[in-house]
Every structure is written in structure tokens, then in C-alpha cells.
Biopython code that builds the backbone (N, CA, C, O; Angstrom):
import numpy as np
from Bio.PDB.StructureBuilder import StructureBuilder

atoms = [
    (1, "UNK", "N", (0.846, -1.183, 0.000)),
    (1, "UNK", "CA", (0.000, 0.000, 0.000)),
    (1, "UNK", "C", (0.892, 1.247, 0.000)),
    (1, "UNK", "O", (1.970, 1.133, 0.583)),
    (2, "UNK", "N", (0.609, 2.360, -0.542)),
    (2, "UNK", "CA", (1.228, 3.518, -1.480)),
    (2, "UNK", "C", (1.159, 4.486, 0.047)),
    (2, "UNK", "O", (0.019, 4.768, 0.417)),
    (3, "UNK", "N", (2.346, 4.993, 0.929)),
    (3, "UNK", "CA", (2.397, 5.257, 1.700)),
    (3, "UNK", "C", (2.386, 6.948, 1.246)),
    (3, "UNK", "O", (1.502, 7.778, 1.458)),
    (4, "UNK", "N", (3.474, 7.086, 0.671)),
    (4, "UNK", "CA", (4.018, 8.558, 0.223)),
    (4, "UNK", "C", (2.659, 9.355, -0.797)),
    (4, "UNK", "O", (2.050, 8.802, -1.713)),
    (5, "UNK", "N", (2.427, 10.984, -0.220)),
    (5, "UNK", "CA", (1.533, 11.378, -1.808)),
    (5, "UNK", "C", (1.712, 11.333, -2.824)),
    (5, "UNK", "O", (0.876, 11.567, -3.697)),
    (6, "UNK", "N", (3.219, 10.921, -3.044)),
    (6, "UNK", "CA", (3.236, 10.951, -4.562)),
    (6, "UNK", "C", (2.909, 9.843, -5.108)),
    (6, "UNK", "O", (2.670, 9.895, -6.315)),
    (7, "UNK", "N", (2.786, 8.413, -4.360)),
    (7, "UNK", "CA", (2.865, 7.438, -4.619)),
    (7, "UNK", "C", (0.927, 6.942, -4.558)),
    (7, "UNK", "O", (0.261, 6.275, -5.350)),
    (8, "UNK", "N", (0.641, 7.462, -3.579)),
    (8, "UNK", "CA", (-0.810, 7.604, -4.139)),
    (8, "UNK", "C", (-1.207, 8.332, -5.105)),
    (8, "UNK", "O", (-2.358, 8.071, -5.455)),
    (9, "UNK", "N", (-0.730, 9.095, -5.635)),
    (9, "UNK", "CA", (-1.186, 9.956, -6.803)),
    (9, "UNK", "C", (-0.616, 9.158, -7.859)),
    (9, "UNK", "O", (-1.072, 9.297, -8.994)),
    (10, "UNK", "N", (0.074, 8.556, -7.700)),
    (10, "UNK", "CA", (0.762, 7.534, -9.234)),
    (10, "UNK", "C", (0.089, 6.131, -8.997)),
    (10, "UNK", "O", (0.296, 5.279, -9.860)),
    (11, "UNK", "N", (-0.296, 5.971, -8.467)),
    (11, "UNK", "CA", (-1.698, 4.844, -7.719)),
    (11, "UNK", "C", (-2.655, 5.223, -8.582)),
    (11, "UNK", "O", (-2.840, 4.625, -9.642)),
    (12, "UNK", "N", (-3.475, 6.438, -8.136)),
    (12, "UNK", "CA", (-4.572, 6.837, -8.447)),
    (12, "UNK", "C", (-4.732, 6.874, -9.782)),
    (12, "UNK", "O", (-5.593, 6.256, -10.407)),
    (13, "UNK", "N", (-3.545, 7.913, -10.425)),
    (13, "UNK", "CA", (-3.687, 8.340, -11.954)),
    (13, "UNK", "C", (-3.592, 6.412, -12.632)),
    (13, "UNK", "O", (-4.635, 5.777, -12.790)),
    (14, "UNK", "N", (-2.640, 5.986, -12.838)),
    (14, "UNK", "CA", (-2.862, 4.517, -13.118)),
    (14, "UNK", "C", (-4.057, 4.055, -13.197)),
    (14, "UNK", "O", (-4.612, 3.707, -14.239)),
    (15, "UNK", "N", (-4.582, 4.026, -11.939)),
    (15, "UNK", "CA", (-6.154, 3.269, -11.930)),
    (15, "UNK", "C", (-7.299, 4.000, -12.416)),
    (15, "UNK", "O", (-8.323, 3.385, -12.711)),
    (16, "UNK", "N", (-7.216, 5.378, -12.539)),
    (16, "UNK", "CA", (-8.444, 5.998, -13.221)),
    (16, "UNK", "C", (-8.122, 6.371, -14.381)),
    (16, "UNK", "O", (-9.156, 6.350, -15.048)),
    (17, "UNK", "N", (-6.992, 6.807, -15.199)),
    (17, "UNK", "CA", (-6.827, 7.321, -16.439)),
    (17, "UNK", "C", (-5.784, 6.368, -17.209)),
    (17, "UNK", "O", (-5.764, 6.626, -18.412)),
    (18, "UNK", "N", (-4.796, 5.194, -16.775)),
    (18, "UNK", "CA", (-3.979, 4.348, -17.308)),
    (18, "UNK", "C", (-2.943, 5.209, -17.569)),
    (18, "UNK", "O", (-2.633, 5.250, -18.760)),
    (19, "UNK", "N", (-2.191, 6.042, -16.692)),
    (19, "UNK", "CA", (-1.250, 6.795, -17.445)),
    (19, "UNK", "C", (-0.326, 6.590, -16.406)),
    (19, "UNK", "O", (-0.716, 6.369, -15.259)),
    (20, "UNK", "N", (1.082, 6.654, -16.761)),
    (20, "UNK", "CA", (2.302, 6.862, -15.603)),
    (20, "UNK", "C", (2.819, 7.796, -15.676)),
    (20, "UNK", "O", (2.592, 8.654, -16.529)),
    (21, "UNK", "N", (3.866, 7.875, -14.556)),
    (21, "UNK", "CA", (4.964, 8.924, -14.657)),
    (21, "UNK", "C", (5.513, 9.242, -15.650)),
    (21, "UNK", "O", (5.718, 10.454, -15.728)),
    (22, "UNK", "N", (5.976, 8.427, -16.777)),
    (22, "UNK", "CA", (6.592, 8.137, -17.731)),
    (22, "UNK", "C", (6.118, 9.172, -18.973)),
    (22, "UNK", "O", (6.817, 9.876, -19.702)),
    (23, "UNK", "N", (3.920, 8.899, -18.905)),
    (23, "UNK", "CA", (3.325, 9.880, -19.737)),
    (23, "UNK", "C", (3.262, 11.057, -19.693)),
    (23, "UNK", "O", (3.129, 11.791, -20.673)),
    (24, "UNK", "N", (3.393, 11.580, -17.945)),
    (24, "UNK", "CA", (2.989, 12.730, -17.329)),
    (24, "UNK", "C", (4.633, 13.193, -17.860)),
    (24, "UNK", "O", (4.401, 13.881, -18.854)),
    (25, "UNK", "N", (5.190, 13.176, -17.791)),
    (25, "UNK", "CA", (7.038, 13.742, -18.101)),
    (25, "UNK", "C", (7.096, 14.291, -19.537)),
    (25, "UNK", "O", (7.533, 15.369, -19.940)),
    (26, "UNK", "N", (6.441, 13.081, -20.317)),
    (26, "UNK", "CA", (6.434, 13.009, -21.598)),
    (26, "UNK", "C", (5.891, 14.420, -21.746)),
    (26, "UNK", "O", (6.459, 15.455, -22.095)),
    (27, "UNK", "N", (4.212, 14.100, -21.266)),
    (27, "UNK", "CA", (3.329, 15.314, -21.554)),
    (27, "UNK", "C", (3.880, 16.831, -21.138)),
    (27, "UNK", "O", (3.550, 17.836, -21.768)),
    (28, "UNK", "N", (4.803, 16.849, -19.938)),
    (28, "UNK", "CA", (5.166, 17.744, -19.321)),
    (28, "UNK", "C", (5.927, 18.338, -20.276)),
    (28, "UNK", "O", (5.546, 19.423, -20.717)),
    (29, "UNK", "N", (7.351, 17.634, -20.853)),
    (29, "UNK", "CA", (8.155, 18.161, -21.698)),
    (29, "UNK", "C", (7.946, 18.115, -22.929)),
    (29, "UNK", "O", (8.932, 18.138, -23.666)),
    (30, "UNK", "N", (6.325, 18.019, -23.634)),
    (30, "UNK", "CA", (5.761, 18.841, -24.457)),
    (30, "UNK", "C", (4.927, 19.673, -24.566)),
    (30, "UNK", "O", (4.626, 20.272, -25.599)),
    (31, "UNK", "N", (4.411, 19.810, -23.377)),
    (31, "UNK", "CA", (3.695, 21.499, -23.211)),
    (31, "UNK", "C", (4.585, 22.290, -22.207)),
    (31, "UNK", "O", (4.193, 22.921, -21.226)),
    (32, "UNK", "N", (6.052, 22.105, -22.717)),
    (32, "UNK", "CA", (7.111, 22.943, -21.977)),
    (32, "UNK", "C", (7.288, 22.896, -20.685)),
    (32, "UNK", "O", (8.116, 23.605, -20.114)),
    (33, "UNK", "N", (6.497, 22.025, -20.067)),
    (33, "UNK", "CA", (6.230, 22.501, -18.342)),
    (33, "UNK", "C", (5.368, 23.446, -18.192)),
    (33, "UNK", "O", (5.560, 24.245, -17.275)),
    (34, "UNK", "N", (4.276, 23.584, -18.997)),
    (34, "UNK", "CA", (3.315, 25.404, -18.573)),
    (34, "UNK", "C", (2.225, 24.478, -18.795)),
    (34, "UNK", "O", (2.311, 23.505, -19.544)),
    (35, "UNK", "N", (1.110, 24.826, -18.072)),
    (35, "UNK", "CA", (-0.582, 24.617, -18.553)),
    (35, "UNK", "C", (-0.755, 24.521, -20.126)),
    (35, "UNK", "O", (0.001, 25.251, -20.766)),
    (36, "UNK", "N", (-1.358, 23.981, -20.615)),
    (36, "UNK", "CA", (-1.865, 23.652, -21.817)),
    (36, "UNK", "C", (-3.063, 25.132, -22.575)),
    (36, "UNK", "O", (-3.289, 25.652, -23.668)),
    (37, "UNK", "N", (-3.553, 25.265, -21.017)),
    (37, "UNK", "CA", (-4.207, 26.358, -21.354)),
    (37, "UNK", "C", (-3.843, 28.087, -21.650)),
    (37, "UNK", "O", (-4.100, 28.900, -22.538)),
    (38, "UNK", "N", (-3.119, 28.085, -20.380)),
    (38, "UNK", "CA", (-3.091, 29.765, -20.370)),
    (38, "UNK", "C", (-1.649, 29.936, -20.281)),
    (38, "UNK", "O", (-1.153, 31.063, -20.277)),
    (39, "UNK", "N", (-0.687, 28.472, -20.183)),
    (39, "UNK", "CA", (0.805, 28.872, -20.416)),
    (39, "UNK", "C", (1.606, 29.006, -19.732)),
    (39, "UNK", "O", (2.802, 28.882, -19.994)),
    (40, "UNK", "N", (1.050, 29.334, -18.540)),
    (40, "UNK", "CA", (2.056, 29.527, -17.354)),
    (40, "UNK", "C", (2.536, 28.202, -16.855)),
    (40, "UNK", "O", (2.036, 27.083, -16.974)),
    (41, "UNK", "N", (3.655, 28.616, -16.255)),
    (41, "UNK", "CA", (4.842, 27.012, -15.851)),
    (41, "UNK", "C", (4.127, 26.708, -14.817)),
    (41, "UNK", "O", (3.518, 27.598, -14.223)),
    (42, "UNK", "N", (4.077, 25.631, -14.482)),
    (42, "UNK", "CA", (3.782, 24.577, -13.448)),
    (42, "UNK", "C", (4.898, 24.428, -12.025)),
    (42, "UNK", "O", (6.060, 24.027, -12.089)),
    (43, "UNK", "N", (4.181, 24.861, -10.807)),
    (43, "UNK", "CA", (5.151, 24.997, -10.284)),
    (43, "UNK", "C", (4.799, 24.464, -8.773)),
    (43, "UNK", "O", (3.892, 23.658, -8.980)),
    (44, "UNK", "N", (4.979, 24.488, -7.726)),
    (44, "UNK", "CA", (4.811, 24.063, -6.108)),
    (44, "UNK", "C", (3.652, 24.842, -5.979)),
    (44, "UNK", "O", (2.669, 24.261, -5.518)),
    (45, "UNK", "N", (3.537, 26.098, -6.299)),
    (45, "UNK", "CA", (2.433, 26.878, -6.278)),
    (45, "UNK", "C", (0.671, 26.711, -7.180)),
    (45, "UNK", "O", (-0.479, 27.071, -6.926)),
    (46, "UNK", "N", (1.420, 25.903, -8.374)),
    (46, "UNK", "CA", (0.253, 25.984, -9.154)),
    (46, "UNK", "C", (0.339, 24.455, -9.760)),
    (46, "UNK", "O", (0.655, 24.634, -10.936)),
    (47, "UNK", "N", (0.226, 23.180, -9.558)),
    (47, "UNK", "CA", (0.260, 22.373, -10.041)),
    (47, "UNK", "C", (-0.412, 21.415, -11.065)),
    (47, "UNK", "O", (-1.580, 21.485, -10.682)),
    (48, "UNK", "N", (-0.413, 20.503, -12.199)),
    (48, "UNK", "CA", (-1.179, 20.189, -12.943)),
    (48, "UNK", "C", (-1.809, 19.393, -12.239)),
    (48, "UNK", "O", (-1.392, 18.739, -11.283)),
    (49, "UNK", "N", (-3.375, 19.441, -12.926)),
    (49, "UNK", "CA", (-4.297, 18.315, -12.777)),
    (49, "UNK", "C", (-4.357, 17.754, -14.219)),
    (49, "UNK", "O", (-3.859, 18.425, -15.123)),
    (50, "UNK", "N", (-4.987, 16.462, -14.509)),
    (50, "UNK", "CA", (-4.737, 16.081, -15.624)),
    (50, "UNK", "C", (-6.270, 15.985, -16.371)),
    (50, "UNK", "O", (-7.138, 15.181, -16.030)),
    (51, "UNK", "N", (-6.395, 16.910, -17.384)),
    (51, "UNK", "CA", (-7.910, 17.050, -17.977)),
    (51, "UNK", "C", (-8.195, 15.873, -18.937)),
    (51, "UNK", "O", (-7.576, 15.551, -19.951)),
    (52, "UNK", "N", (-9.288, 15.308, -18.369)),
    (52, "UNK", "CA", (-10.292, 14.464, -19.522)),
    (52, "UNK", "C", (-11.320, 14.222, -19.901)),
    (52, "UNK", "O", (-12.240, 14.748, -19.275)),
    (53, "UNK", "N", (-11.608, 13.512, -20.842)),
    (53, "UNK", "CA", (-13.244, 13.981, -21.157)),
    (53, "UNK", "C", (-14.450, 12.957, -20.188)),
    (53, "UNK", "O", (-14.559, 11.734, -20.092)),
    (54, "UNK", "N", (-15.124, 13.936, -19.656)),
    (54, "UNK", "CA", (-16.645, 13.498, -18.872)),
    (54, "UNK", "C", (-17.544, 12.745, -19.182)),
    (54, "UNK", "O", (-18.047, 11.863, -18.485)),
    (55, "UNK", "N", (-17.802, 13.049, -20.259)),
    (55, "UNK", "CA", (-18.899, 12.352, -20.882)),
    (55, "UNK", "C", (-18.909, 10.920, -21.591)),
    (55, "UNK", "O", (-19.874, 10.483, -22.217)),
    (56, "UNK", "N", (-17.949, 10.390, -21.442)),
    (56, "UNK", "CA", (-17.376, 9.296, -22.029)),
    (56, "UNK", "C", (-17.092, 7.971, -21.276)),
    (56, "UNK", "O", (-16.285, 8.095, -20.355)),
    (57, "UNK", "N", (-17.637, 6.614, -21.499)),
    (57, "UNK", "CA", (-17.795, 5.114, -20.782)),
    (57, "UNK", "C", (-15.833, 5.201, -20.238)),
    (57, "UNK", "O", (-15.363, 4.643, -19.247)),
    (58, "UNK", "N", (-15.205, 5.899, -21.061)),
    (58, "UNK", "CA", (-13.529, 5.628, -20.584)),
    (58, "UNK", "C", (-13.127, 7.098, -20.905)),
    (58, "UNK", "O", (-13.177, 7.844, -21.883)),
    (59, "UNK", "N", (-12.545, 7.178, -19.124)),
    (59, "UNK", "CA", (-12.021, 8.728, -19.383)),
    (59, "UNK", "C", (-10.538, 8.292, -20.271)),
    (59, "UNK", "O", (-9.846, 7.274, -20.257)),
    (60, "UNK", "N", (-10.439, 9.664, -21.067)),
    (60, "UNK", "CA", (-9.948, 9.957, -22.621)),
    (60, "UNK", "C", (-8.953, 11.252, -21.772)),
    (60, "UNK", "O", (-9.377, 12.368, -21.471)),
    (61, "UNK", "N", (-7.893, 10.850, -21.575)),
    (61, "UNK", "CA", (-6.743, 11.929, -20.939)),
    (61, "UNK", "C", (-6.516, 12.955, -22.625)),
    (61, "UNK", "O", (-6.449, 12.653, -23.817)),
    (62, "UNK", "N", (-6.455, 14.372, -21.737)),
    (62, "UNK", "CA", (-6.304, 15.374, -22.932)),
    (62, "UNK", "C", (-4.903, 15.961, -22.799)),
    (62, "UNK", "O", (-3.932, 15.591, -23.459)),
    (63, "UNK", "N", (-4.907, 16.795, -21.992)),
    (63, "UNK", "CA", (-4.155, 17.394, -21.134)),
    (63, "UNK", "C", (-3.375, 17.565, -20.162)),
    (63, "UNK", "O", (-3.667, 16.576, -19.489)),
    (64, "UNK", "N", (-2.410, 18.224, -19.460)),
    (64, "UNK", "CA", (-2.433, 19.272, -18.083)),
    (64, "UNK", "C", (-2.355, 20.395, -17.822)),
    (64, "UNK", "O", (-1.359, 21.074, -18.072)),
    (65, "UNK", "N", (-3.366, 20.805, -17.280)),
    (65, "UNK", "CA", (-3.682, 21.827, -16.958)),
    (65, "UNK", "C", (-3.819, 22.363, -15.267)),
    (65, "UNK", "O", (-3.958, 21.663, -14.264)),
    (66, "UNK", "N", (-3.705, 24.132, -15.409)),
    (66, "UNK", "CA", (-4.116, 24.164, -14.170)),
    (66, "UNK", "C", (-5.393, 24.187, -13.191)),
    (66, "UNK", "O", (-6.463, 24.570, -13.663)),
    (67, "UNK", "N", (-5.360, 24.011, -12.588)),
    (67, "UNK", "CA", (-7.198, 24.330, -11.452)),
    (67, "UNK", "C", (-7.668, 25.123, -12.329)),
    (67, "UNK", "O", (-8.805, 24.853, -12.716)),
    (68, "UNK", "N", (-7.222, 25.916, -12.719)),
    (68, "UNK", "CA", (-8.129, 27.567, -13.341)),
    (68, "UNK", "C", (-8.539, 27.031, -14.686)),
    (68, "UNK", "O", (-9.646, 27.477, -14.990)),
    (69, "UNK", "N", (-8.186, 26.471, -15.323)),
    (69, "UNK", "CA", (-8.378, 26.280, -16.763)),
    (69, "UNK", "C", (-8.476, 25.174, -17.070)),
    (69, "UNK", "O", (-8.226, 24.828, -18.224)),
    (70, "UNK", "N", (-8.881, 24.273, -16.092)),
    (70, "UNK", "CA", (-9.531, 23.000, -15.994)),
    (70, "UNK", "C", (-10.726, 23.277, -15.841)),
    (70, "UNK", "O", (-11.416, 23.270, -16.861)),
    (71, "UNK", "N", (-11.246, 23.545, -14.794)),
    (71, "UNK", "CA", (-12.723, 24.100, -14.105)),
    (71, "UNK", "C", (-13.164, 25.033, -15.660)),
    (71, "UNK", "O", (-14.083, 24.590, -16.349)),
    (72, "UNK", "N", (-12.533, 26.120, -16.024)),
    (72, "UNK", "CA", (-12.915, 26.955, -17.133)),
    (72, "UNK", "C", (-13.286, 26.294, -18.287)),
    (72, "UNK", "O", (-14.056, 26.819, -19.091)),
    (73, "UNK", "N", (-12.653, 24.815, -18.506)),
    (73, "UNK", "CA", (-12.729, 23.919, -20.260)),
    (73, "UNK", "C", (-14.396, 23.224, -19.508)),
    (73, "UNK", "O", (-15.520, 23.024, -19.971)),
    (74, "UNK", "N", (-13.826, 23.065, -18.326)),
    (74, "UNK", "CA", (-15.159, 21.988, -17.874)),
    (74, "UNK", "C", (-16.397, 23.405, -17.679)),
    (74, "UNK", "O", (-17.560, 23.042, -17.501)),
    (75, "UNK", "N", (-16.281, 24.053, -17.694)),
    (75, "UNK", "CA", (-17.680, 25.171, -17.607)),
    (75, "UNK", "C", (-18.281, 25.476, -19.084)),
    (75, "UNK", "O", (-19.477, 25.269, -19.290)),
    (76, "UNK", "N", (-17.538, 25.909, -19.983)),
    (76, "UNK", "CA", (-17.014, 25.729, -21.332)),
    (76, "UNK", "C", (-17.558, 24.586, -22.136)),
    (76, "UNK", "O", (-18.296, 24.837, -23.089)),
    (77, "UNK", "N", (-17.251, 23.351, -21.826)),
    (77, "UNK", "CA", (-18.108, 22.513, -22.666)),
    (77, "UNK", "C", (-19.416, 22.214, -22.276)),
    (77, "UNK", "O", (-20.015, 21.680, -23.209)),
    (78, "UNK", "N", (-20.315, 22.384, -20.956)),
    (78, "UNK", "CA", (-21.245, 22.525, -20.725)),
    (78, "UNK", "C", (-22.177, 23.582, -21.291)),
    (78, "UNK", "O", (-23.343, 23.365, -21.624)),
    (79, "UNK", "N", (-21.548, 24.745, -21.366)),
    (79, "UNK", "CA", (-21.933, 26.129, -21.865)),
    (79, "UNK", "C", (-22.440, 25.897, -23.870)),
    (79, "UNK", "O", (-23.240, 26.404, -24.656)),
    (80, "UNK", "N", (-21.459, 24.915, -23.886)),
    (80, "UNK", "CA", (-21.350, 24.917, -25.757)),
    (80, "UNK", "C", (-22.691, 23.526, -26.041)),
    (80, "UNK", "O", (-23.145, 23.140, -27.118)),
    (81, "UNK", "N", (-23.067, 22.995, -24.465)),
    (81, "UNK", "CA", (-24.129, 21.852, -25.131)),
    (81, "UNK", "C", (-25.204, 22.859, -25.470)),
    (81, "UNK", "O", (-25.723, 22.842, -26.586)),
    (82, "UNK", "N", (-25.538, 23.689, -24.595)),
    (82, "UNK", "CA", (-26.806, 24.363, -24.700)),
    (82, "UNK", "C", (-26.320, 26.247, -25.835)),
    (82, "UNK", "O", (-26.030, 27.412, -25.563)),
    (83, "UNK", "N", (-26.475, 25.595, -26.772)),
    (83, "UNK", "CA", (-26.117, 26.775, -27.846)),
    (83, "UNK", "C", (-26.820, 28.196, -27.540)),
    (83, "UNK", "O", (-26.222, 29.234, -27.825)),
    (84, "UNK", "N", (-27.770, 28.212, -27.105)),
    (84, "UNK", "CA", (-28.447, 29.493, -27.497)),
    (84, "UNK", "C", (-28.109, 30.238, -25.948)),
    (84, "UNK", "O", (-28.336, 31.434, -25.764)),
    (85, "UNK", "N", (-27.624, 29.477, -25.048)),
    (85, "UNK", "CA", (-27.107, 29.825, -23.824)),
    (85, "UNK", "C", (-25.483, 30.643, -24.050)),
    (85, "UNK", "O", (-25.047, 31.789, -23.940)),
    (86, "UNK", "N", (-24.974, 29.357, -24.406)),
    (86, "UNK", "CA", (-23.623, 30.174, -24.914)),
    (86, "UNK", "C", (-23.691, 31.275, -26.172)),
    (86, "UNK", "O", (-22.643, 31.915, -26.090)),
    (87, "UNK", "N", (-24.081, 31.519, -26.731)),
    (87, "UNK", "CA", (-24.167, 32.508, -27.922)),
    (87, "UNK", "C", (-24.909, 33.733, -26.796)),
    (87, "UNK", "O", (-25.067, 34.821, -27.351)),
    (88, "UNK", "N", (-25.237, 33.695, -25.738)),
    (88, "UNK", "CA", (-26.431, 35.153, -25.271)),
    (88, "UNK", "C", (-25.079, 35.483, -24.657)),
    (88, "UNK", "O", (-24.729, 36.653, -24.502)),
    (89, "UNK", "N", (-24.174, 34.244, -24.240)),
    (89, "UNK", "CA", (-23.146, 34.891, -22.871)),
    (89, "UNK", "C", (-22.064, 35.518, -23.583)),
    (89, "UNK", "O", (-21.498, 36.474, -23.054)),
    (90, "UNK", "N", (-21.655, 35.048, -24.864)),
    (90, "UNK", "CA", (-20.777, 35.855, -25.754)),
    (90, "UNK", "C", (-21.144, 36.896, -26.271)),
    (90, "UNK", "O", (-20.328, 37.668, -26.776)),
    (91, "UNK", "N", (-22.150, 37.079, -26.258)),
    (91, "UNK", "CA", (-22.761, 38.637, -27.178)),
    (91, "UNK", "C", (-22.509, 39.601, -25.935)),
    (91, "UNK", "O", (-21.965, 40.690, -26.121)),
    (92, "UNK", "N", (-23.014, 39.082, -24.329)),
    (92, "UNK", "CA", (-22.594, 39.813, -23.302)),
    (92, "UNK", "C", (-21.140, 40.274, -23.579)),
    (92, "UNK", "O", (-20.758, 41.284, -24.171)),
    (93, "UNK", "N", (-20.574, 39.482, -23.120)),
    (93, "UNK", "CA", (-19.092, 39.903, -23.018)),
    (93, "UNK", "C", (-18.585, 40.734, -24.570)),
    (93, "UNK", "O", (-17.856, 41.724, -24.623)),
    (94, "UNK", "N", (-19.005, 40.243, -25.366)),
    (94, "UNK", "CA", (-18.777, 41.475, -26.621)),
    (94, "UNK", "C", (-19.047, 42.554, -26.331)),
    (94, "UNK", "O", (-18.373, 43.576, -26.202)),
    (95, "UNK", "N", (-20.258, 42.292, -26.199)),
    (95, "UNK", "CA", (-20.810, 43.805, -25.975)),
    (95, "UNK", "C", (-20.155, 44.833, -24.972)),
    (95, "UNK", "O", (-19.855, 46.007, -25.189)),
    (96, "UNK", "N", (-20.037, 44.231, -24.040)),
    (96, "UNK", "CA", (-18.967, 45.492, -23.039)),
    (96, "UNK", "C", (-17.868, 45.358, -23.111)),
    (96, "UNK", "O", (-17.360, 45.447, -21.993)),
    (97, "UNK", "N", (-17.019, 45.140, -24.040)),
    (97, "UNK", "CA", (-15.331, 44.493, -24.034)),
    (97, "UNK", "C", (-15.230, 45.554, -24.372)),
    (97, "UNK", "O", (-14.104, 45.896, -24.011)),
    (98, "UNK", "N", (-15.853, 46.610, -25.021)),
    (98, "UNK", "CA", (-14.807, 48.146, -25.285)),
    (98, "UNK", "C", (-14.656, 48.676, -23.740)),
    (98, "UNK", "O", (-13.976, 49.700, -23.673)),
    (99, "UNK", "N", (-15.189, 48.152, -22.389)),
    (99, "UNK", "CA", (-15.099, 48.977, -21.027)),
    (99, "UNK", "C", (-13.570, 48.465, -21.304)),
    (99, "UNK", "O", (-12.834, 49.414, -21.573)),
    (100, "UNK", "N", (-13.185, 47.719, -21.304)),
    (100, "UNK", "CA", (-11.969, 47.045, -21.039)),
    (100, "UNK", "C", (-10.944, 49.036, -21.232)),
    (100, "UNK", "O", (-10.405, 49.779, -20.411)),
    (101, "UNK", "N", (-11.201, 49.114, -22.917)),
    (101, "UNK", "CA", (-10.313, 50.074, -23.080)),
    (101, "UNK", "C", (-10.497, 51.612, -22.624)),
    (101, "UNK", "O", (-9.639, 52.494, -22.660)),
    (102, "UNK", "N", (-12.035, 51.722, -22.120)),
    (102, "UNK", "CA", (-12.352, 52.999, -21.151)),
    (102, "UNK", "C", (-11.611, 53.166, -19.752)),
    (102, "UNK", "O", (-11.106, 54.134, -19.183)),
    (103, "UNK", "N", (-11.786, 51.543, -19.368)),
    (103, "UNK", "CA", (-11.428, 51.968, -17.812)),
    (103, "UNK", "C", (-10.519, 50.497, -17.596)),
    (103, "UNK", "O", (-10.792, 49.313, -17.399)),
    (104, "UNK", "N", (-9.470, 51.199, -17.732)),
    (104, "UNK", "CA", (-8.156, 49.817, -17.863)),
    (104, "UNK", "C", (-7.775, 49.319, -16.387)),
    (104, "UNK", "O", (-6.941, 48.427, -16.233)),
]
sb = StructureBuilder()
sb.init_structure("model")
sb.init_model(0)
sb.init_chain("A")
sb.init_seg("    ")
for serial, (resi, resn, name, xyz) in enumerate(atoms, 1):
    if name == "N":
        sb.init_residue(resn, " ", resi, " ")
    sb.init_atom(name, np.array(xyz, "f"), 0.0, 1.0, " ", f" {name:<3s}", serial, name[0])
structure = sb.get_structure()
């Protein structure tokens, strides 16, 4: 039994997504060491979680990403089932994106 956290977390990922250390390194040193999403390096402070798809009989590893832009893809594809929902929330944010350059 997997005493250390890291060793439960290489436990865990194994048994729910089939992936090792080996993939996570891989994956690491091709999205540079930064989030997949917004870019920034991965660090003690901000660490990856590993994104996959929900809706699916076998989670389907995509990514790593951080908390922020994990939660954001997962709000995001919910938002894009219901179309006429997401199209009202983008016209919002269009619509006032010139405040951006009034009041910086």
C-alpha cells in the first residue's frame, strides 16, 4: 500500500486514467512545463491536474492543466451543449469588451 503522496497519486492516476509517470514527463516536456491552457509554468504553487473527457464510458486523458483552466474547459463545454445559452453569454461579453479600453 502507497504510503508517500506521490505514490498515491501515481496509484490513483494509473487506476483511473492508465497513465504513468513516464506519460505525465512526456506530456510535461511537451507542453514545456506550462498549462496547456493559459501557459504559465507549473510549479509548487500551481500544479497540474490532468484534464479528460466526462462524458465518455472511458475517461480519454487530454491534457495538463491548471485548477483555473480545468474548471474553465469543464464550464465551457457545458456552456457549448446548450447553444443558445452560450451565444447570449458571448454577445454579453462582446458587448462590453470596449469597457476594457475605457477603464483599464
Amino acid at each position: 500500500m502507497p504510503s508517500k503522496p506521490e505514490q498515491k497519486r501515481a496509484q490513483r492516476l494509473r487506476k483511473e486514467y492508465g497513465i504513468d509517470q513516464r506519460w505525465i514527463d512526456a506530456q510535461l516536456k511537451w507542453q514545456d512545463y506550462c498549462c496547456d491552457g493559459c501557459r504559465k509554468p507549473f510549479s509548487k504553487s500551481m500544479r497540474y491536474v490532468v484534464d479528460h473527457k466526462h462524458d465518455t464510458s472511458v475517461k480519454i486523458v487530454r491534457h495538463l492543466l491548471c485548477d483555473s483552466c480545468n474548471g474553465a474547459l469543464g464550464i465551457l463545454e457545458k456552456l457549448q451543449k446548450d447553444r443558445a445559452v452560450f451565444d447570449r453569454l458571448q454577445l454579453i461579453a462582446d458587448r462590453y469588451s470596449h469597457y476594457e479600453q475605457l477603464y483599464p
